[in-house]
NUPA-562107 format. One line per field, with one value per residue (C-alpha): residue number from 1; residue in one letter; y, x, z. Coordinates in Angstrom, 1 decimal, padded with zeros to 4 digits. Each point is the difference from the previous one (the first is absolute). Example, Ala and Ser with C-alpha at 12.3 -4.5 7.8 and 13.67 -1.06 7.14 Angstrom:
NUPA-562107
seq: [1, 2]
type: [A, S]
north: [-004.5, 003.4]
east: [012.3, 001.4]
up: [007.8, -000.7]
***
This chain:
NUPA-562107
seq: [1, 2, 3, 4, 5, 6, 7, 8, 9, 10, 11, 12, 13, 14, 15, 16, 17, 18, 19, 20, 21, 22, 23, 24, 25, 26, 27, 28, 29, 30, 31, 32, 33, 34, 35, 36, 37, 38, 39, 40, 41, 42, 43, 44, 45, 46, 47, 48, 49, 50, 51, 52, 53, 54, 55, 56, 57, 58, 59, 60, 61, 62, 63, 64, 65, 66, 67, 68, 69, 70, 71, 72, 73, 74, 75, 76, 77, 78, 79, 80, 81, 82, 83, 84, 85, 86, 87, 88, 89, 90, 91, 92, 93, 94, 95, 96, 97, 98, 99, 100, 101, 102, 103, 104, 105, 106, 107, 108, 109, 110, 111, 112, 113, 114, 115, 116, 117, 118, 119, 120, 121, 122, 123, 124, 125, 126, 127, 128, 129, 130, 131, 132, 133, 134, 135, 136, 137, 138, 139, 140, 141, 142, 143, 144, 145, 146, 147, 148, 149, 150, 151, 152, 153, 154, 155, 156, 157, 158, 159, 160, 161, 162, 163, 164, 165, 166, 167, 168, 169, 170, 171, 172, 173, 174, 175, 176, 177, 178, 179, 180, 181, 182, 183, 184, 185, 186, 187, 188, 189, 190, 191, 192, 193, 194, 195, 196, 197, 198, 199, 200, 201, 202, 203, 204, 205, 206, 207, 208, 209, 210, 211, 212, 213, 214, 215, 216, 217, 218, 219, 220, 221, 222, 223, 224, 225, 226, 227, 228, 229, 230, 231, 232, 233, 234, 235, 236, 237, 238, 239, 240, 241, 242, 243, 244, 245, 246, 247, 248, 249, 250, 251, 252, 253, 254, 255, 256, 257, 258, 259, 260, 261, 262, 263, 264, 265, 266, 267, 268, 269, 270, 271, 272, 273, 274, 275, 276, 277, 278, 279, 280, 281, 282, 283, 284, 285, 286, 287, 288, 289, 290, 291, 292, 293, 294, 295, 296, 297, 298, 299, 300, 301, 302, 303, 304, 305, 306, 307, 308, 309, 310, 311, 312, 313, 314, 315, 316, 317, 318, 319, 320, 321, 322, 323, 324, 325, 326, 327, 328, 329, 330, 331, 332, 333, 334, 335, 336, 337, 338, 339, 340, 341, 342, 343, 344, 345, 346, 347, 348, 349, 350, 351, 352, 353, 354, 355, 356, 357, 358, 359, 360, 361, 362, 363, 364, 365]
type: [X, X, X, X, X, X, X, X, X, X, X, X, X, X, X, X, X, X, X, X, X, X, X, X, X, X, X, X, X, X, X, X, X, X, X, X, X, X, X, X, X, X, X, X, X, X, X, X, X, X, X, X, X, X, X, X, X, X, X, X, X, X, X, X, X, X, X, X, X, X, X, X, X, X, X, X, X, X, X, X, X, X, X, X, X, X, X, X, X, X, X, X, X, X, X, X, X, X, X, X, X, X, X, X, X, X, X, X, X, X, X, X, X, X, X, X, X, X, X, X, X, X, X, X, X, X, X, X, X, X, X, X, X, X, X, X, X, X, X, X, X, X, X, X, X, X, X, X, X, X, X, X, X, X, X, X, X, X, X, X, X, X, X, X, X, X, X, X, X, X, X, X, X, X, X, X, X, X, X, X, X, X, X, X, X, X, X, X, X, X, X, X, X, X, X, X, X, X, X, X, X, X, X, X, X, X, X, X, X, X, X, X, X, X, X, X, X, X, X, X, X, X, X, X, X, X, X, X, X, X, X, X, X, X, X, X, X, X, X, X, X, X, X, X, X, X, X, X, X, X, X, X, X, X, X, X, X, X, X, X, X, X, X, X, X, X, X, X, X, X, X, X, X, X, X, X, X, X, X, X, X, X, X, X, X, X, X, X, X, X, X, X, X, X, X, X, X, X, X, X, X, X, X, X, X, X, X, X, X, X, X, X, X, X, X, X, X, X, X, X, X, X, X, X, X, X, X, X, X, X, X, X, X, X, X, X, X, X, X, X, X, X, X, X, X, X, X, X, X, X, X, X, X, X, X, X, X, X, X, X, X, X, X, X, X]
north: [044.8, 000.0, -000.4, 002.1, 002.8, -000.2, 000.7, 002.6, 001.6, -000.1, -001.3, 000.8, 000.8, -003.7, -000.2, -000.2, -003.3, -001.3, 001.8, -000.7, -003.9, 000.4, 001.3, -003.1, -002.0, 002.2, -000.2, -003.9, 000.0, 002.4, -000.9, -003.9, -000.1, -003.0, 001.1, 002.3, 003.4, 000.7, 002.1, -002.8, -001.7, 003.8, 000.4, -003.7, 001.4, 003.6, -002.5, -001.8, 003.2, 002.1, -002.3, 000.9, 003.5, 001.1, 001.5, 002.9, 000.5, -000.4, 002.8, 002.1, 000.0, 001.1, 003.3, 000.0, -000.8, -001.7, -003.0, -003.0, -001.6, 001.0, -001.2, 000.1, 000.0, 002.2, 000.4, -001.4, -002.8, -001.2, 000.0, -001.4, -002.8, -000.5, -000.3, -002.4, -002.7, 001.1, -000.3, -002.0, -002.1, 000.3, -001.5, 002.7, -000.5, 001.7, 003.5, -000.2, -000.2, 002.7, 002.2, -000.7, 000.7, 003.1, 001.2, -001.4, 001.8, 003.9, -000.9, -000.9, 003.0, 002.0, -000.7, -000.2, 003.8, 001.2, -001.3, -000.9, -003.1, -001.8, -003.6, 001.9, 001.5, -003.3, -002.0, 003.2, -000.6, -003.0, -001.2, 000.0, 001.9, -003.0, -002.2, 003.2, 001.5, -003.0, -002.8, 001.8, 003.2, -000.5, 003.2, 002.2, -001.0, -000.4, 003.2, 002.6, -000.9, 000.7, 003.0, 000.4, -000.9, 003.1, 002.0, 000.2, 002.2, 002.3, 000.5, 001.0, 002.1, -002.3, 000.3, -001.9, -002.9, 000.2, 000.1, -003.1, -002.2, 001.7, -001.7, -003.4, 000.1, 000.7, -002.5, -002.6, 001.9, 002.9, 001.3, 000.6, 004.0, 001.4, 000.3, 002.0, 003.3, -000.6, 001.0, 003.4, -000.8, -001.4, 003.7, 001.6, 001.0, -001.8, 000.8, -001.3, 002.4, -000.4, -003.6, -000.5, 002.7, -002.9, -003.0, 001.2, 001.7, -003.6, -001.8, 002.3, -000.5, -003.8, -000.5, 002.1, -002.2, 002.9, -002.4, -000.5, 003.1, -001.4, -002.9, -003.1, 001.5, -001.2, -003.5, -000.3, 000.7, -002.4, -002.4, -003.5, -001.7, -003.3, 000.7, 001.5, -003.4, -001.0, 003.3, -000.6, -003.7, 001.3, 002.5, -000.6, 002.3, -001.0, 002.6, 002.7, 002.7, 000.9, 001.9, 002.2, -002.7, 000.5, -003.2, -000.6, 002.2, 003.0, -001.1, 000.2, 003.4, 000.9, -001.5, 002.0, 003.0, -000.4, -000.3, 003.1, 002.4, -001.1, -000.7, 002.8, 002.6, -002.8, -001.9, 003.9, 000.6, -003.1, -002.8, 001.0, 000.5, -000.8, 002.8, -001.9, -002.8, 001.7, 001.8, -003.6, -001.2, 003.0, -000.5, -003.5, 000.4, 002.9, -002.9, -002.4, 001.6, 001.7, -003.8, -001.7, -000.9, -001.7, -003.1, -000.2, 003.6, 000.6, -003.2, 000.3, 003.8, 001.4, -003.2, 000.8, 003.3, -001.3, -002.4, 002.5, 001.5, -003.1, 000.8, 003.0, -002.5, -001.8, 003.1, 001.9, -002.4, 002.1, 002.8, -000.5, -001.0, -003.3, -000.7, 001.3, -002.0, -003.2, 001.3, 000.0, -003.3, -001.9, 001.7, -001.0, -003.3, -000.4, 001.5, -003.0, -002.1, 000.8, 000.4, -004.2, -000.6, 001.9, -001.6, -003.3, -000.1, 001.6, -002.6, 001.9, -002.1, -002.8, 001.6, 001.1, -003.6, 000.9, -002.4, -003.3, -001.8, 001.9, 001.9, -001.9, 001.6, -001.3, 000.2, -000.3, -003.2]
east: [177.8, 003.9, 000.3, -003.0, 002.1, 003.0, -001.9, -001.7, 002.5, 003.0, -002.0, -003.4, -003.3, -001.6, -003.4, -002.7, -001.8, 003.8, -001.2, -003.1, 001.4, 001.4, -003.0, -001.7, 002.5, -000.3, -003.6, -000.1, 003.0, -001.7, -003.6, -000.4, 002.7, -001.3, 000.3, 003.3, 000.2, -000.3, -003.1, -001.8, -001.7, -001.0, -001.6, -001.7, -001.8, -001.1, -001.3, -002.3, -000.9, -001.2, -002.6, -001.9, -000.3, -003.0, 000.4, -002.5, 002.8, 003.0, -001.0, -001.5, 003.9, 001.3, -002.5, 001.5, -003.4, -000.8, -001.7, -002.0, 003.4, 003.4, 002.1, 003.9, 001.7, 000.1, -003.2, 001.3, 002.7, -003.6, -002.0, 002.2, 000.9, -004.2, -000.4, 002.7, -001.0, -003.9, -000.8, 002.8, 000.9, 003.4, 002.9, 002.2, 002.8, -002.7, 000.4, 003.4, 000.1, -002.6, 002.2, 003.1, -001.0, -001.5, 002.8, 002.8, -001.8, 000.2, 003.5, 001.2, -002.2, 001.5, 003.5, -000.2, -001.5, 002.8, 003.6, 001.6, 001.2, -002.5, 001.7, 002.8, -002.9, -001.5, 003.1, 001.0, -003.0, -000.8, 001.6, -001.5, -003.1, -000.9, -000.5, -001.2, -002.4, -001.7, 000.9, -000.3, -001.9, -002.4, -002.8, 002.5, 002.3, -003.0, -001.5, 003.3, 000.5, -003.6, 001.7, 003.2, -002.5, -001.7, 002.9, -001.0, -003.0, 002.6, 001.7, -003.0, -001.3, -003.6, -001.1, -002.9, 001.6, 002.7, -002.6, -001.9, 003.0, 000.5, -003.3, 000.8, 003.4, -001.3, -002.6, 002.7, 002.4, -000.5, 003.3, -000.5, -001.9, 003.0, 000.8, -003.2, 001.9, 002.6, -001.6, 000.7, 003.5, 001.8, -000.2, 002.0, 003.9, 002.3, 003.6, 002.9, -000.2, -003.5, 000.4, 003.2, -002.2, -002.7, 002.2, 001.8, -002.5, -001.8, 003.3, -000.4, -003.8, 000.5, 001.1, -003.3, -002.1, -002.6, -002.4, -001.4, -001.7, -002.7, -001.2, -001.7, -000.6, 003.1, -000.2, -003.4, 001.6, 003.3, -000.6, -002.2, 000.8, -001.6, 003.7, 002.5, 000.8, 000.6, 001.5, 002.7, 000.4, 002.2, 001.7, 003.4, 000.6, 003.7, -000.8, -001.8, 000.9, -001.8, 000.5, 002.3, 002.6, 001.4, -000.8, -001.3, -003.3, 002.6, 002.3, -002.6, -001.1, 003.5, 000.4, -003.5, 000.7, 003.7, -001.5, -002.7, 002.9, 002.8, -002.3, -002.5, 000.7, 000.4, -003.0, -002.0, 001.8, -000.7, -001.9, -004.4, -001.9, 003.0, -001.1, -003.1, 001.8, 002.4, -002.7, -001.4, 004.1, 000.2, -003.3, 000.7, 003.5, -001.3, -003.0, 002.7, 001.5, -002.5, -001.8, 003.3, -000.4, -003.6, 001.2, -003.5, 000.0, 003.2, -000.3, -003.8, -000.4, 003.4, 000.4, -002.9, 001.8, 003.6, -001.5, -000.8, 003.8, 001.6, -000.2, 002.1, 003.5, -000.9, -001.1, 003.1, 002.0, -002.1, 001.4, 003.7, 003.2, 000.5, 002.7, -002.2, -002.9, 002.1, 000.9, -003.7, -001.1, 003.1, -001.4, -003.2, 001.0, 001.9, -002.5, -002.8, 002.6, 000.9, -004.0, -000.5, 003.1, -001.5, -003.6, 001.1, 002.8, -002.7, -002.4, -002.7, 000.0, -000.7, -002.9, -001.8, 000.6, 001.8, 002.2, 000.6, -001.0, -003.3, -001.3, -003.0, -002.5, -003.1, 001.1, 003.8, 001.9]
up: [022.8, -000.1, -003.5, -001.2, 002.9, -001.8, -003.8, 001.3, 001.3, -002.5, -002.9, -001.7, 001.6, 001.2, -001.5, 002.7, -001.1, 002.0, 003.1, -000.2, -000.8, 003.8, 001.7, -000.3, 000.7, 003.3, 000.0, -000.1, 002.9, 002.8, -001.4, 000.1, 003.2, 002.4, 003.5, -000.8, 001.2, 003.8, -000.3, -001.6, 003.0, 001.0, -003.6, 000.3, 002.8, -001.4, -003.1, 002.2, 002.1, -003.1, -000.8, 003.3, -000.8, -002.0, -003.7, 001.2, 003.1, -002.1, -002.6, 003.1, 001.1, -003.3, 000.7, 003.5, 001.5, 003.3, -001.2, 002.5, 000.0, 000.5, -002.7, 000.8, -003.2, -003.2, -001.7, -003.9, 001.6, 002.1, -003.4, -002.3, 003.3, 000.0, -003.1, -001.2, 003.3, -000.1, -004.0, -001.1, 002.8, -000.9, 002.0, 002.0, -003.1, -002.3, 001.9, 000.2, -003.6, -000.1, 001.7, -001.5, -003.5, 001.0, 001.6, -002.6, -002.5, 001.3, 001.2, -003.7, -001.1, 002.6, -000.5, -004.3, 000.6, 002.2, -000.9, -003.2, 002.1, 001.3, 000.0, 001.8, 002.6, 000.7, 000.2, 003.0, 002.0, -000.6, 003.6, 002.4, -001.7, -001.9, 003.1, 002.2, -002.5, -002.7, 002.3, 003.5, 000.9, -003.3, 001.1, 000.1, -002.8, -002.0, 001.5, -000.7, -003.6, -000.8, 001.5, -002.0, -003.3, 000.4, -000.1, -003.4, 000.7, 002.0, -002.9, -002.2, 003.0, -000.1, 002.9, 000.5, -001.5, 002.7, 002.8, -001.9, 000.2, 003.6, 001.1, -001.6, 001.9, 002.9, -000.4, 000.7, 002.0, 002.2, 000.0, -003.4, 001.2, 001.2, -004.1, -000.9, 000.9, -002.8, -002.7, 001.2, 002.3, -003.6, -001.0, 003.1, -001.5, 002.4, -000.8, 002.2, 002.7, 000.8, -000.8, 002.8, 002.4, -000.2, 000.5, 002.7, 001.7, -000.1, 001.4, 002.9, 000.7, 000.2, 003.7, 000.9, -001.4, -001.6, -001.8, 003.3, 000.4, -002.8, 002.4, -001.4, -003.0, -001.5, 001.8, -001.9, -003.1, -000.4, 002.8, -000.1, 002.6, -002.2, -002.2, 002.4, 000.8, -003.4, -001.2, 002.5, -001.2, -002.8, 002.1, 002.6, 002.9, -001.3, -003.0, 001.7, 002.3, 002.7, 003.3, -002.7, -001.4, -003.6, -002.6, -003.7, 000.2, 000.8, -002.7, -002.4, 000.8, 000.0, -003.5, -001.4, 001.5, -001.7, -003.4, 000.8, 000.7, -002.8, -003.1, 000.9, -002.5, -002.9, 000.8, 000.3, -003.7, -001.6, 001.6, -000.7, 003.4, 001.7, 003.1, 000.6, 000.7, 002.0, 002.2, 001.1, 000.6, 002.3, 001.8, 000.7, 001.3, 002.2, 000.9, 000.8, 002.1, 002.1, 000.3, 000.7, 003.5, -001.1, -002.3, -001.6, -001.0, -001.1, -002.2, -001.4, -000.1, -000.8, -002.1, -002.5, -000.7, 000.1, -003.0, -002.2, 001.1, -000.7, -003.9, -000.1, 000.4, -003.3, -001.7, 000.8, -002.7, -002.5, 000.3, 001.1, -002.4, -001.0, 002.5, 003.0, -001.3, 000.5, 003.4, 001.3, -001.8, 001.7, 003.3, -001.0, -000.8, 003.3, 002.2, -001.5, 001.0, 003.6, 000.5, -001.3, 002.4, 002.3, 000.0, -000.2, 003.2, 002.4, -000.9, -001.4, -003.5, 002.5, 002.1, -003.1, -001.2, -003.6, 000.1, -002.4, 003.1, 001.1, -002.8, -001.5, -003.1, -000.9, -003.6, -000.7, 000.9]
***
């Protein structure tokens, strides 16, 4: 990823077989994982559970119909879970491979349509998303880049297309509605004002806790309590800040927010579709910080925005000099950095058991 980052970046244009040569690599390291991943006991068990659901109640929940049974999970992640163990009988490994291609393939789809450095991208989130996302939290990862695929369809103003790929997402994710409503939010102007009105105006709300006034209906839609367990098996109360601390999550909104106010009226200028992406950065900083007090909110729903955020840092080398674009690729460079220092001395490499020690694969050595 380094060395295809550095081509990229100060040389020619990496041909895309390369990336595609590194997703799957990735796909054979998060999908034939052996017991690696804290989630994956939690996943184990939502395997076996699927296959007591009926098809006829499975696709009744994808119509959001009461069926005889009750069944818990996503409509799409219980078929494709039935279908792999009931038809196939296919060990636990096989949907984890399932999943991973799936996902690997709109996130290098994703990326290739949305930065001229996608190398530079992946090596940026690669920690801790990797280990959180393909290896961790795979509905949701798997779920929000269906998402960030149909971006696409934004872009071409197809809207039935959008909502298509809106189903299927939320067929394995719920979270994955709160995006239906930006196909039309991606076309609100948002220049700095308004932009600083919202950010501040969500620093403000945090203390009060507002999210609470819409009840369970947000628990039902980013909590499992089959995965909170395992979700926080990555995590260390060492990085976060509750009870209205400062740490890395702040930093990081500091840093994204930074790179919205200072390259805004370049990346307008030159950078294609660049306001849509800075509509969903604004919207998940706002979400951030409005959940911040709930550490599954502010990570899974603020998060799937602050993804799609994220790509604005790379993208801002494209339209700076050339001594400001080595500026923000040694920051970029650093920041990977302090993140792999920073995942590896609170443990978490160790918890989600990627280490030389602990990691096994059902394919590699």
């Amino acid at each position: 990823m380094l060395f295809f980052s550095v081509q990229e970046v100060f040389g020619n244009k990496v041909e895309k077989k390369w990336f595609w040569f590194l997703g799957v690599y990735l796909m054979i390291l998060a999908g034939l994982r052996d017991n690696v991943g804290p989630d994956y006991g939690s996943y184990v068990m939502i395997y076996l559970y699927s296959d007591t659901k009926e098809y006829i109640n499975i696709f009744l929940k994808a119509l959001h119909i009461e069926g005889s049974e009750n069944v818990d999970i996503e409509w799409l992640f219980a078929l494709i879970n039935k279908v792999l163990l009931n038809v196939f009988n296919a060990p636990f490994y096989f949907l984890t491979l399932v999943i991973a291609i799936c996902a690997i393939f709109f996130k290098v789809e994703y990326t290739d349509d949305n930065t001229f450095y996608p190398f530079t991208f992946t090596l940026f989130m690669f920690i801790p998303n990797f280990f959180i996302g393909e290896s961790g939290q795979i509905r949701q990862n798997l779920g929000t880049f269906i998402v960030y695929f149909a971006l696409r369809y934004i872009k071409e103003r197809k809207l039935w297309l959008y909502l298509f790929w809106m189903f299927i997402a939320s067929g394995i994710h719920n979270v994955c509605y709160i995006f239906i409503p930006m196909y039309w939010l991606v076309k609100i102007p948002l220049n700095k004002y308004i932009m600083l009105i919202l950010i501040i105006g969500s620093i403000f709300a945090s203390p009060f806790e507002v999210y609470r006034i819409f009840g369970s209906f947000l628990d039902n839609l980013a909590t499992d309590s089959m995965l909170v367990d395992g979700f926080n098996g990555y995590m260390n109360e060492s990085t976060e800040r509750l009870n209205g601390g400062f740490g890395i999550p702040e930093v990081m909104m500091a840093i994204l927010t930074f790179f919205l106010f200072t390259f805004d009226d370049k990346m307008m200028e030159k950078f294609p579709y660049y306001e849509y992406h800075k509509v969903y950065a604004v919207i998940g900083v706002c979400l951030y910080f409005i959940f911040r007090n709930n550490s599954i909110f502010s990570s899974r729903m603020a998060g799937a925005f602050i993804g799609f955020g994220y790509i604005i840092i790379p993208n801002a080398m494209y339209v700076v000099s050339a001594g400001t674009k080595k500026i923000i690729y040694a920051f970029i460079i650093s920041l990977f950095l302090f993140n792999f220092v920073v995942f590896s001395v609170f443990k978490n490499i160790v918890a989600g058991r990627y280490t030389i020690e602990l990691y096994k694969n059902h394919l590699l050595p």
